[in-house]
C-alpha positions in Angstrom: 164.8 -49.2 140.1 166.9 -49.2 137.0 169.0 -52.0 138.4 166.0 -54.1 139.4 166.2 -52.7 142.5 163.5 -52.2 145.5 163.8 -49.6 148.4 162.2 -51.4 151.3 163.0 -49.5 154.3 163.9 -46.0 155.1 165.2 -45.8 158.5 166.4 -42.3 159.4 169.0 -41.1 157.0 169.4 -44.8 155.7 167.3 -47.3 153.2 167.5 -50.7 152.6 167.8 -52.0 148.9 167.3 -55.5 147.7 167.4 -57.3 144.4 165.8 -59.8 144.0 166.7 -62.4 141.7 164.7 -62.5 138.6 161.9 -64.6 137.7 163.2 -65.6 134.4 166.7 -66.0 135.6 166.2 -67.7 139.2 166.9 -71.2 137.5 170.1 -70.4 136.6 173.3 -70.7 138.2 174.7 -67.8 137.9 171.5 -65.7 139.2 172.8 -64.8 142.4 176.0 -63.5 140.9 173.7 -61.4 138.2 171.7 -59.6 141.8 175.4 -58.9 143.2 176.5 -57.3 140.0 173.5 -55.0 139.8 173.9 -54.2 143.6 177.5 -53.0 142.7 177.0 -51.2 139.3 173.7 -49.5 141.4 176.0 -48.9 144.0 178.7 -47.3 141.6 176.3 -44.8 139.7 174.8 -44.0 143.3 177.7 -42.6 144.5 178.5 -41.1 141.3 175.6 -38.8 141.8 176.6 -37.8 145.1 179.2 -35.3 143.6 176.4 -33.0 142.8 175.7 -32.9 146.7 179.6 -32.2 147.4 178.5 -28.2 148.0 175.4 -27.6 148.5 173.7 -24.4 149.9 171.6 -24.4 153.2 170.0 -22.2 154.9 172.5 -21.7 157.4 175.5 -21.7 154.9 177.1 -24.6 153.1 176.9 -28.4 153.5 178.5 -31.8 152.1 176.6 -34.7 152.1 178.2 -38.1 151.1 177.4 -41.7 151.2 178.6 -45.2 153.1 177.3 -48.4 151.2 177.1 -51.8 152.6 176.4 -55.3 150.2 175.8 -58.1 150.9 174.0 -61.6 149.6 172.2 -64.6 150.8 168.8 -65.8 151.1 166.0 -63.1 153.6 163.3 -63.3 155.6 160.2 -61.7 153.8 156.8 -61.2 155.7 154.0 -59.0 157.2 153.7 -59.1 160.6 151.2 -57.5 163.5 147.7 -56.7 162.7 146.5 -54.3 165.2 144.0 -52.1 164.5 144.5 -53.3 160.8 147.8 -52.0 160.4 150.9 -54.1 159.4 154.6 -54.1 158.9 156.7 -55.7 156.1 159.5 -56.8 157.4 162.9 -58.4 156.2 165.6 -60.0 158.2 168.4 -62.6 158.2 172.5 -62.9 157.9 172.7 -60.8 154.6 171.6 -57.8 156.7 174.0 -58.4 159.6 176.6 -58.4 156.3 175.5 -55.0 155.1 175.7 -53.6 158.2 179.2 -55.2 159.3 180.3 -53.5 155.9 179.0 -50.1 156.2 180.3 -50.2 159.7 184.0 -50.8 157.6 183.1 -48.1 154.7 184.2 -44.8 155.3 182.5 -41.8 153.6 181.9 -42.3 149.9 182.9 -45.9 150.0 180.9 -48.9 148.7 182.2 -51.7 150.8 181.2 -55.7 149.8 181.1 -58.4 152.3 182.8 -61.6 152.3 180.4 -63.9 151.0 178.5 -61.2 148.5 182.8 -61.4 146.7 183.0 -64.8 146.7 179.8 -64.6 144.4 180.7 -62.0 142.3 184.0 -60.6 143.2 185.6 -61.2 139.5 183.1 -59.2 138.2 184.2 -56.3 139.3 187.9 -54.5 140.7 188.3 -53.8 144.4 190.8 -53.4 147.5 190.9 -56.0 150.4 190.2 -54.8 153.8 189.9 -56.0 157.2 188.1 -59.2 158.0 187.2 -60.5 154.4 185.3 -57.5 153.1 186.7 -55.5 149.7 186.2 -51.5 148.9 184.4 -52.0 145.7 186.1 -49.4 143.0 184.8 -50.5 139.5 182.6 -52.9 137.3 184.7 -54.4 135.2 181.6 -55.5 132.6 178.5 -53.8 132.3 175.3 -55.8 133.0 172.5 -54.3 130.9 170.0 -52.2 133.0 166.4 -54.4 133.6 164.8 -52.0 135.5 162.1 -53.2 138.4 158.0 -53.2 137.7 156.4 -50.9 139.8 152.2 -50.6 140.9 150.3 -49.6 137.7 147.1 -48.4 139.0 145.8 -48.0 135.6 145.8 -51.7 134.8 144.3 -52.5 138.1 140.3 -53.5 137.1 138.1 -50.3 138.3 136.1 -52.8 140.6 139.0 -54.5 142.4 140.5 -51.1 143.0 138.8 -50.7 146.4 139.9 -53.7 147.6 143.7 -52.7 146.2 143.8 -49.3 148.2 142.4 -51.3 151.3 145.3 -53.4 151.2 147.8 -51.0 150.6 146.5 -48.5 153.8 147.5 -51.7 156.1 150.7 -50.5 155.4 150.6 -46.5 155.8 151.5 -45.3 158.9 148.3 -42.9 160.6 150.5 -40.0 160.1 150.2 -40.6 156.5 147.0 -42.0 156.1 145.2 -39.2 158.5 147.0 -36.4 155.6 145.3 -38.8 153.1 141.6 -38.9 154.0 141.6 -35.3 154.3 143.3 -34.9 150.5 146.2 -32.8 152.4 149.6 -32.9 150.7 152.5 -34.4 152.0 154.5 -32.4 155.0 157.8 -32.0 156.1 157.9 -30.3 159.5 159.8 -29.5 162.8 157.5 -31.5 165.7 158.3 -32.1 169.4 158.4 -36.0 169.5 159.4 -38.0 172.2 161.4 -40.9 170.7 161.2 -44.7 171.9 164.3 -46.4 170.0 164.2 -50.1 171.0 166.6 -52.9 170.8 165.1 -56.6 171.1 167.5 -59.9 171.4 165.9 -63.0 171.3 165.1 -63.6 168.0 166.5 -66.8 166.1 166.3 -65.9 162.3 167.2 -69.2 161.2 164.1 -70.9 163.3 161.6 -72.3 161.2 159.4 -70.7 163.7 160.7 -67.7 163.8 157.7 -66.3 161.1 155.1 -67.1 163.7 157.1 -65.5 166.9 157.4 -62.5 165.6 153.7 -62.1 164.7 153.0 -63.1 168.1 155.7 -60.1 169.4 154.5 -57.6 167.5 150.9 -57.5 167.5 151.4 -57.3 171.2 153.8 -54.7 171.0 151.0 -52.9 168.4 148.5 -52.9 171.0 150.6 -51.8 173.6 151.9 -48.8 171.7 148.0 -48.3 170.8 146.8 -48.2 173.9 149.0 -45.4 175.1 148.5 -43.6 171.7 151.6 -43.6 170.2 152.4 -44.9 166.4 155.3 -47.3 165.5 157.7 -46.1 163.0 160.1 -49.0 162.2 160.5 -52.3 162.8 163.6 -53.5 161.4 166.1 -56.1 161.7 170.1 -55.3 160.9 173.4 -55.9 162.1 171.8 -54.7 165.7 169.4 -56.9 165.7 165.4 -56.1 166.1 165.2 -52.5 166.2 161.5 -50.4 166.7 161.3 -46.9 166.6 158.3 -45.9 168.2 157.3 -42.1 168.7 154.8 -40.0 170.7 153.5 -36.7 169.0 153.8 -37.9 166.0 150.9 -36.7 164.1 147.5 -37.6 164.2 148.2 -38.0 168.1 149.7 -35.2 170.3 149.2 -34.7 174.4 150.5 -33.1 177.0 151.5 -35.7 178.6 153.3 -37.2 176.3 156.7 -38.1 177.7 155.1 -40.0 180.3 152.9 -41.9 178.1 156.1 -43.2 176.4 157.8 -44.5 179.3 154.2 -46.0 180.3 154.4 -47.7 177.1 158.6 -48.5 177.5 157.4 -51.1 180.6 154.3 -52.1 178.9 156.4 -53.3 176.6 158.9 -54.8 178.3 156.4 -57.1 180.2 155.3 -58.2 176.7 159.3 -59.1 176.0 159.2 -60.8 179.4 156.1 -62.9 178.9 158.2 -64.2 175.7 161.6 -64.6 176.9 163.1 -61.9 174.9 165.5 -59.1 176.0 164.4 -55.5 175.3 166.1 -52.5 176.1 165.0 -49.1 175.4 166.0 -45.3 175.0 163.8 -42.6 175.5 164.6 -38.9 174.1 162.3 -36.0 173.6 162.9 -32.8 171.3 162.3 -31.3 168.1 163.1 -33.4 164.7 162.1 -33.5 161.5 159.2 -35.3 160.5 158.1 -35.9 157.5 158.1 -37.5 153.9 161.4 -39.3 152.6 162.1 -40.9 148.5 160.8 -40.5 145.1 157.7 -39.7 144.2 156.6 -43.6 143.6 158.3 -44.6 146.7 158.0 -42.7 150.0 157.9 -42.7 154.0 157.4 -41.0 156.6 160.4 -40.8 159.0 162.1 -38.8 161.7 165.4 -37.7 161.6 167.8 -35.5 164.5 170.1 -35.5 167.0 166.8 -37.0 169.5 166.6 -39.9 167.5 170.0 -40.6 167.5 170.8 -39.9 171.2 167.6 -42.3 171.7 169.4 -45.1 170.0 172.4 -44.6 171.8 170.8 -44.5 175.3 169.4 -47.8 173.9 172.4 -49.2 173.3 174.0 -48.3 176.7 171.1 -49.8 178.3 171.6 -53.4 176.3 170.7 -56.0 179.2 167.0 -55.1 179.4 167.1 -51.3 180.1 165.2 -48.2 180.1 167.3 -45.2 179.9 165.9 -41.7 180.0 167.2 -38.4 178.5 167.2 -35.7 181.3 164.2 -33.8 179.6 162.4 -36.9 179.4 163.0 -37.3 183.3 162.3 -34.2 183.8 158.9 -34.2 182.3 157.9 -37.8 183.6 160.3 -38.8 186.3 158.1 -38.3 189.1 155.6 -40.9 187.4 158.7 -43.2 187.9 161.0 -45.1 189.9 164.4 -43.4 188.4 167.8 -43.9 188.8 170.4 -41.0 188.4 173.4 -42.2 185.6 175.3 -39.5 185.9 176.9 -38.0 182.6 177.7 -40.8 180.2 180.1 -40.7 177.5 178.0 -42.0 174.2 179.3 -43.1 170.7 178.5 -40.0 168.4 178.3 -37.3 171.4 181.4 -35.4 171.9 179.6 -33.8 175.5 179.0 -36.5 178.5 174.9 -36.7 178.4 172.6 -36.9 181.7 171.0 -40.1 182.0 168.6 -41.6 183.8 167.6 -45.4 184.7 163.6 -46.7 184.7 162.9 -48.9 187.8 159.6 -48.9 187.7 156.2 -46.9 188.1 156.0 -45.2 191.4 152.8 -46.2 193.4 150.1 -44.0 192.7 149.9 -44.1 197.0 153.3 -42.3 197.3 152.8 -40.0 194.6 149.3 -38.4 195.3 149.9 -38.3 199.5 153.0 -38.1 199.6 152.7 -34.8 197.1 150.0 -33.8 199.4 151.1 -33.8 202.7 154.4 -32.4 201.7 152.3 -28.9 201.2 153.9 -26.5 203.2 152.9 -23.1 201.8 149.7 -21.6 203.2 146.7 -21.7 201.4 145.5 -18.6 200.8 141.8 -17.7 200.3 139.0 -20.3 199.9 138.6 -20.0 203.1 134.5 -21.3 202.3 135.8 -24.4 200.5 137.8 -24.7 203.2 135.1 -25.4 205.9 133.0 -27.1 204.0 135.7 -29.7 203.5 136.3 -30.0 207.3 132.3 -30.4 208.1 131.9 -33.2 205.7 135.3 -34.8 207.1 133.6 -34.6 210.4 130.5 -36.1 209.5 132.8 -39.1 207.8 134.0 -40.0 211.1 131.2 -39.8 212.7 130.4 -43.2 210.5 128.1 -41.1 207.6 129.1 -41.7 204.0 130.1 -38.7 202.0 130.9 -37.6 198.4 133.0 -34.4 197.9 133.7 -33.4 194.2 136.4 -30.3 193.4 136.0 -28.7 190.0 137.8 -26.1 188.6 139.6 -24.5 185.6 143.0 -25.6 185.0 145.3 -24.2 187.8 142.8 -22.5 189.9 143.9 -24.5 192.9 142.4 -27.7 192.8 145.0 -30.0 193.7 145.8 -27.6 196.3 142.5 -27.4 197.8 142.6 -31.4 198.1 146.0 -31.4 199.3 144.8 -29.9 202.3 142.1 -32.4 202.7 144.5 -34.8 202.7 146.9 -33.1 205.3 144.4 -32.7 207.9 143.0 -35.8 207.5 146.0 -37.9 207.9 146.7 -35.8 210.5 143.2 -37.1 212.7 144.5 -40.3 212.4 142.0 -41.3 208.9 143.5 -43.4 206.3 143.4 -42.9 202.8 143.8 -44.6 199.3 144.4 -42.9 196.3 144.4 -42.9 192.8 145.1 -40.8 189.6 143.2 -41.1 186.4 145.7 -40.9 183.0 144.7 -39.8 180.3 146.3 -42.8 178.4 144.1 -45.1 180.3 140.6 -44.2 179.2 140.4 -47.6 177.7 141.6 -49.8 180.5 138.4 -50.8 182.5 138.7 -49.8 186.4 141.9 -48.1 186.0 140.4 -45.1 188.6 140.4 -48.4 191.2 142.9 -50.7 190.5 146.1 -48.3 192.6 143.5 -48.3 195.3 142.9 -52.0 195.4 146.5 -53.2 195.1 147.1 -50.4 198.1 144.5 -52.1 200.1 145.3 -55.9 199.8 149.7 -54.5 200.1 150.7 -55.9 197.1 153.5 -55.0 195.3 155.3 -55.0 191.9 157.9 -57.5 193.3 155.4 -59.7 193.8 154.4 -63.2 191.7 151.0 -63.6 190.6 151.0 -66.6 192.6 152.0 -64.3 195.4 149.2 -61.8 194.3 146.5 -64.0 194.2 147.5 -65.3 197.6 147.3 -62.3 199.3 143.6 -61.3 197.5 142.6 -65.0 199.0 143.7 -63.7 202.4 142.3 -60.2 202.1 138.8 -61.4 200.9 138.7 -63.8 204.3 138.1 -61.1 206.6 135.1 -60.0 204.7 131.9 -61.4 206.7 129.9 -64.1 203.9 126.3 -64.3 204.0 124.8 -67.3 206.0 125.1 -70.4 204.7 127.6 -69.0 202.1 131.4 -69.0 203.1 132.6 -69.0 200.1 130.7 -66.0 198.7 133.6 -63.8 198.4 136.1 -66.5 197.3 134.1 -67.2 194.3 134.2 -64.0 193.3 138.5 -63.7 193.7 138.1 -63.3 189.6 136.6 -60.3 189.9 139.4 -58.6 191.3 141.8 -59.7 188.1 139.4 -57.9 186.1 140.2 -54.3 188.2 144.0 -55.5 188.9 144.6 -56.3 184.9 145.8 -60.0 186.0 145.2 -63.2 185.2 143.3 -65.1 187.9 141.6 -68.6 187.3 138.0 -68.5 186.9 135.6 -69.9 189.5 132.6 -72.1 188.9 130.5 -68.9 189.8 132.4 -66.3 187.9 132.5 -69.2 184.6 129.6 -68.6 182.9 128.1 -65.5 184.2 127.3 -62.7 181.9 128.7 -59.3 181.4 126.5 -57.5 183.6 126.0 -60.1 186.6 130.0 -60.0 186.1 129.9 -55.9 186.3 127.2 -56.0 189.0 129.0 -58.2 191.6 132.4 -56.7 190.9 130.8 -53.0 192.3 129.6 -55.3 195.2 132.7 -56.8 195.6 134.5 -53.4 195.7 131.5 -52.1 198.0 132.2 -54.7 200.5 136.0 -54.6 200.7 135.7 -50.9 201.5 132.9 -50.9 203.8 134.9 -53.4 205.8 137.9 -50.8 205.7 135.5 -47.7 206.4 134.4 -50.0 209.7 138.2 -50.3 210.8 139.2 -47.0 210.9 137.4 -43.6 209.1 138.4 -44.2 205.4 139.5 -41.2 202.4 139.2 -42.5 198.6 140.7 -39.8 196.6 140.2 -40.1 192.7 142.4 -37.6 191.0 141.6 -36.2 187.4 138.4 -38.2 186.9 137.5 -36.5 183.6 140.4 -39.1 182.0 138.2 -42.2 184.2 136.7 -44.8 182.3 132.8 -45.3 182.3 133.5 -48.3 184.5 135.6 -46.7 187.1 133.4 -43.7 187.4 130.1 -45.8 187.2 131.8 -47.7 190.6 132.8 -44.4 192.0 128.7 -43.5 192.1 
């Protein structure tokens, strides 16, 4: 701040400076050179102050911290992107970051290295030693600028009545870690937390585009509600010498489940579909362990961050994966993999990690059908006791195929033998020749409508990820042709294809039926729909639905379900 400085971005261990040039000196000529020179001299007394970290005294003995610095010049992106549930990013981007980062990739330990361009500038100015590839080790000023240090917020001069309006404006901008701390008055905390880490690499992005303001906006308040949906909070959005980097995290407070790990990798193909939809490249690493987490900076100027080895190994499995890859950390796999499609990597040998790492690769979700029954019928171990629950289940299976509808519902503590129980449901009725359709209830999904139905449907009509929507739809036509119209109607299903977009979360074209119809007439013939397509199935062949973990359903899914 003394050298009309800002700190814009803390991003792990590392913060992003700029200066600005000055209003009063932004007409002259040698402005630019004026921001290079404070850069250096801030750059200079920067690591000066470093020596008093040389030997410092930790809990587990002695440490030295030191210092790489990167500078660089040029005109920068400035502007606040995304808008989800009212929260925003400021973000800055363009060549002069690539610079910095080029140059601190050069500097070694307690260097300040200068790139290129930010010499030519301002190079006379100050004494240095050539390196590689046009950038100098900057060693001294040789003339002192005098210090105009930076405004900061004043809250005092801010009139009383347009101070509610001022702290509304700045809480766009606080992550809900912080802002949760705030509207209870708690002070700031540092702490060890169990995070699972999304570190994400996007290519894509043409910083010189005039539209390139307006594409991003478009990116990331889809990314937002993405990350939203699943419940997990966006740390950083930053673009460097890598590109477009977001750190996203699970656990992270106010938010923590269970389930965690696979709400992240959820949320990793979420997000890749949104990267998809606008031809952009996104590759992601996914770690989970403990880190810090907490508050980072000077008392006017802080954020909240997370720092550690799982945020690092994150952005190095992101890196291996560049090309449009998930890659998983082994506890990560081992915690979600059997959501998920996953491919063994082996041990990879990653930048930073002197010991090979177990990887894994994301394919894809596994269908809900393979998980649930297949995990069922593989049940080999006897099931001891409930011997009652046990033939209660078989005399309402009986009566099922005997053509009577019946509801079953198993509720129990957590692991007093539920699954179990339905397991062998499942095994003997598979085993009298019934079919079945399943689906499991997440708990990140409480706000997607139908989500208890939507495995089941896509089961039914044999669709498949690989498919096109065009492909999709076509299959839904053909499905819906074997259901029986009512007289004088053979179109009655057809018009109501729509419908099934709503429950499959696709896009299908509205009818002249479904075009104008309201909300509940929608809701209404969608549970007929739904009726019908399984009544035709139950007169095929006796039929199991099987609805796992329905206290994470959505009103809609369990209002169908009765």
């Amino acid at each position: 701040q003394d050298y009309h400085g800002q700190v814009v971005k803390f991003s792990g261990d590392a913060m992003t400076i700029i200066f600005p040039l000055d209003e009063i000196e932004s007409g002259r000529s040698h402005s630019l050179a004026t921001a290079v020179r404070r850069a250096g001299e801030c750059a200079l007394e920067m690591q000066a102050k470093m020596s008093h970290f040389a030997d410092i005294k930790i809990s587990q003995g002695r440490a030295s911290l030191s210092m790489k610095v990167g500078l660089g010049v040029g005109e920068i992106l400035e502007c606040t992107i995304g808008g989800a549930l009212g929260r925003w990013e400021y973000v800055i981007g363009g060549h002069p970051l690539v610079q910095v980062g080029a140059a601190e990739h050069h500097a070694r330990p307690g260097q300040i290295v200068v790139s290129e361009q930010a010499w030519t500038v301002a190079g006379h100015f100050f004494s240095g030693v050539p390196i590689d590839d046009g950038f100098v080790i900057l060693e001294r000023v040789l003339e002192v600028l005098p210090k105009v240090p930076a405004t900061s917020l004043d809250w005092n001069k801010i009139p009383p009545e347009q101070r509610p309006l001022a702290e509304k404006a700045m809480l766009c901008y606080i992550p809900g870690a912080i802002k949760a701390r705030l509207d209870k008055q708690a002070e700031w905390l540092a702490e060890l937390r169990r995070i699972t880490v999304l570190f994400i690499g996007i290519g894509g992005f043409d910083y010189e585009s005039r539209e390139i303001g307006p594409r991003l906006q478009n990116f990331l308040q889809a990314a937002q509600e993405v990350t939203y949906r699943f419940e997990g909070s966006l740390g950083k959005i930053a673009i460097d010498d890598k590109g477009t980097v977001m750190l996203i995290l699970f656990g992270a407070p106010p938010f923590f489940h269970e389930d965690d790990a696979t709400r992240a990798v959820a949320c990793a193909l979420g997000l890749q579909v949104v990267a998809k939809e606008r031809n952009l490249m996104m590759s992601i690493g996914i770690t989970e362990g403990s880190i810090f987490a907490g508050p980072v900076g000077a008392p006017n100027h802080r954020e909240y961050t997370v720092i550690g080895n799982t945020v690092n190994l994150a952005a190095r499995l992101m890196e291996y994966g560049r090309g449009g890859s998930i890659i998983i950390s082994e506890r990560v796999k081992t915690k979600a993999g059997s959501r998920f499609v996953v491919e063994d990597l082996g041990n990879l040998s990653l930048r930073g990690n002197s010991v090979p790492t177990p990887a894994y690769l994301v394919n894809g979700e596994r269908g809900v059908q393979d998980e649930i029954f297949n995990r069922y019928l593989l049940h080999d171990d006897p099931l001891v006791g409930r011997k009652a629950e046990l033939e209660q289940m078989r005399r309402i299976a009986a009566k099922v195929r005997k053509g009577n509808f019946q509801l079953l519902f198993i509720e129990a503590d957590l692991g007093l033998g539920k699954s179990r129980l339905a397991a062998e449901l499942v095994r003997e009725w598979m085993m009298e020749g019934g079919v079945g359709y399943g689906s499991k209830c997440e708990s990140y999904g409480q706000q997607v409508p139908y989500q208890g139905w939507r495995e089941i449907l896509v089961a039914i009509f044999g669709l498949t990820p690989s498919f096109s929507r065009e492909q999709k739809i076509a299959h839904l036509v053909t499905g819906l042709k074997e259901l029986v119209p009512p007289p004088d109607q053979p179109d009655y299903w057809l018009d109501r294809l729509p419908l099934l977009g709503d429950i499959l979360g696709m896009t299908v074209p509205e009818s002249p039926f479904t075009r104008h119809i309201s909300a509940e007439l929608r809701r209404d013939n969608t549970f007929a729909l739904v009726e019908a397509i399984l009544r035709y199935q139950a007169n095929r062949h006796p039929l199991l639905i099987l609805l796992e973990d329905i206290q994470w359903a959505d009103d809609l899914s369990l209002s169908l379900a009765a």
